[in-house]
C-alpha positions as CSV (number, residue, x, y, z in Angstrom):
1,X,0.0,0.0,0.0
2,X,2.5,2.6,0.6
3,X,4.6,2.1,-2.3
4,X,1.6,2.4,-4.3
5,X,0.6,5.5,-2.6
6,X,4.1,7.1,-3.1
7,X,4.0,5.8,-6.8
8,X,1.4,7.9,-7.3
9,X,2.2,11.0,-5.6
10,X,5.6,11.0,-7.4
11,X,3.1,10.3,-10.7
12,X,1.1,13.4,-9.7
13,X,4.3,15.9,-9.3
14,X,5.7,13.8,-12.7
15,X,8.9,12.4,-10.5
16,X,9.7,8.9,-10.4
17,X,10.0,6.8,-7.1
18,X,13.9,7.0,-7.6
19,X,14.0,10.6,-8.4
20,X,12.1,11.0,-5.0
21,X,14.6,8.8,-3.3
22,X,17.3,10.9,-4.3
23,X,16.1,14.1,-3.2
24,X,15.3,12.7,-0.2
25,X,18.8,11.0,0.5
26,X,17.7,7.3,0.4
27,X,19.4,4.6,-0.9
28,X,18.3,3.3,-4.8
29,X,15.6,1.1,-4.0
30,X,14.9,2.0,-0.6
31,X,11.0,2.7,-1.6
32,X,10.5,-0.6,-3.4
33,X,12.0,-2.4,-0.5
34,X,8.7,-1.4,1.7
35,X,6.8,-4.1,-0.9
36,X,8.9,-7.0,1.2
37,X,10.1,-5.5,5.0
38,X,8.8,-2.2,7.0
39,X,10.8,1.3,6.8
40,X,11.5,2.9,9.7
41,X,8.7,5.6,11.0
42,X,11.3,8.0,10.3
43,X,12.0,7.4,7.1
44,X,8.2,7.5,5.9
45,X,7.6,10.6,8.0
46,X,10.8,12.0,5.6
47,X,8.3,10.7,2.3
48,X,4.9,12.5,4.2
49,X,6.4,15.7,4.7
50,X,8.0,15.9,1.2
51,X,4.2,15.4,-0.6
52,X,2.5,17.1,2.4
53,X,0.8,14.0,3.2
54,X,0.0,12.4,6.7
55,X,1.3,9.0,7.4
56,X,-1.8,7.4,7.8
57,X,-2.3,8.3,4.4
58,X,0.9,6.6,3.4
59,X,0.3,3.6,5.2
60,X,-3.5,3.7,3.7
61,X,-5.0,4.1,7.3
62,X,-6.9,7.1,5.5
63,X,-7.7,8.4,2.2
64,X,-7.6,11.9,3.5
65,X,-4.2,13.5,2.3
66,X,-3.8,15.8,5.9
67,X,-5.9,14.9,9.2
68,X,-9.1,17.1,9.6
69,X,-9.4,19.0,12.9
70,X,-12.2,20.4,13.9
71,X,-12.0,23.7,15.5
72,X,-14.7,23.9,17.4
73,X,-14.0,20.4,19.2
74,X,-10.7,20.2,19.3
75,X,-10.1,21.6,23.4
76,X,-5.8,19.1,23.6
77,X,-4.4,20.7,19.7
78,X,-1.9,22.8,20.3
79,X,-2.5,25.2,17.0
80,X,0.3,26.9,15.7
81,X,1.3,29.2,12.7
82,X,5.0,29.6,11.6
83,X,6.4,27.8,14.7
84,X,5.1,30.1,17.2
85,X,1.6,29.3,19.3
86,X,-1.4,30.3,18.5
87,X,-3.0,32.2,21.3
88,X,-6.4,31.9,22.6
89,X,-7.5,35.4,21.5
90,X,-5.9,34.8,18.1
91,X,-8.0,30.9,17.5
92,X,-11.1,33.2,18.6
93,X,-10.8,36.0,15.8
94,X,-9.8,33.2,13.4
95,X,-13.0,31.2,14.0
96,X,-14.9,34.9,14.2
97,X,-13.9,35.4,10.3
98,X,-14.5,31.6,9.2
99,X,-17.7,32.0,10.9
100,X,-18.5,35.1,9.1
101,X,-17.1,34.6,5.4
102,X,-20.4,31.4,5.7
């Protein structure tokens, strides 16, 4: 499943799986390899971050490229923007103007 799913995200940005591997820094092959033993969690949050994917969409846990989060459920997420924190006066005026541009 998640060689398939990198096939076709390399597809998408017209790379191939190798030319992926190399901007990446892994070994020739290293991709294909997942068909027959498990990469390292490091290795396939390297592959997520470079297409902007989650890794349960790599591993096919999802079919949503990024999680969802919910706002106005969501009281544990730490939100952030640019590294720093999002305060709690700053999440209110963001959902203000989502709630207003309805």
């Amino acid at each position: 499943m998640i060689v398939e799913r990198i096939k076709e995200l390399a597809k998408q940005r017209h790379l191939s799986v190798y030319q992926v591997e190399d901007q990446l820094s892994l070994g020739h092959n290293t991709i294909y390899q997942w068909n027959h033993r498990q990469p390292s969690i490091l290795r396939v949050q390297k592959v997520a971050d470079f297409f902007d994917v989650s890794v349960d969409y790599l591993l096919g846990r999802t079919d949503d490229l990024k999680p969802n989060v919910d706002l106005t459920e969501n009281q544990d997420v730490v939100f952030t923007y640019e590294g720093k924190k999002i305060s709690e006066q700053q999440l209110a005026l963001i959902k203000s103007i989502l709630r207003n541009n309805k």
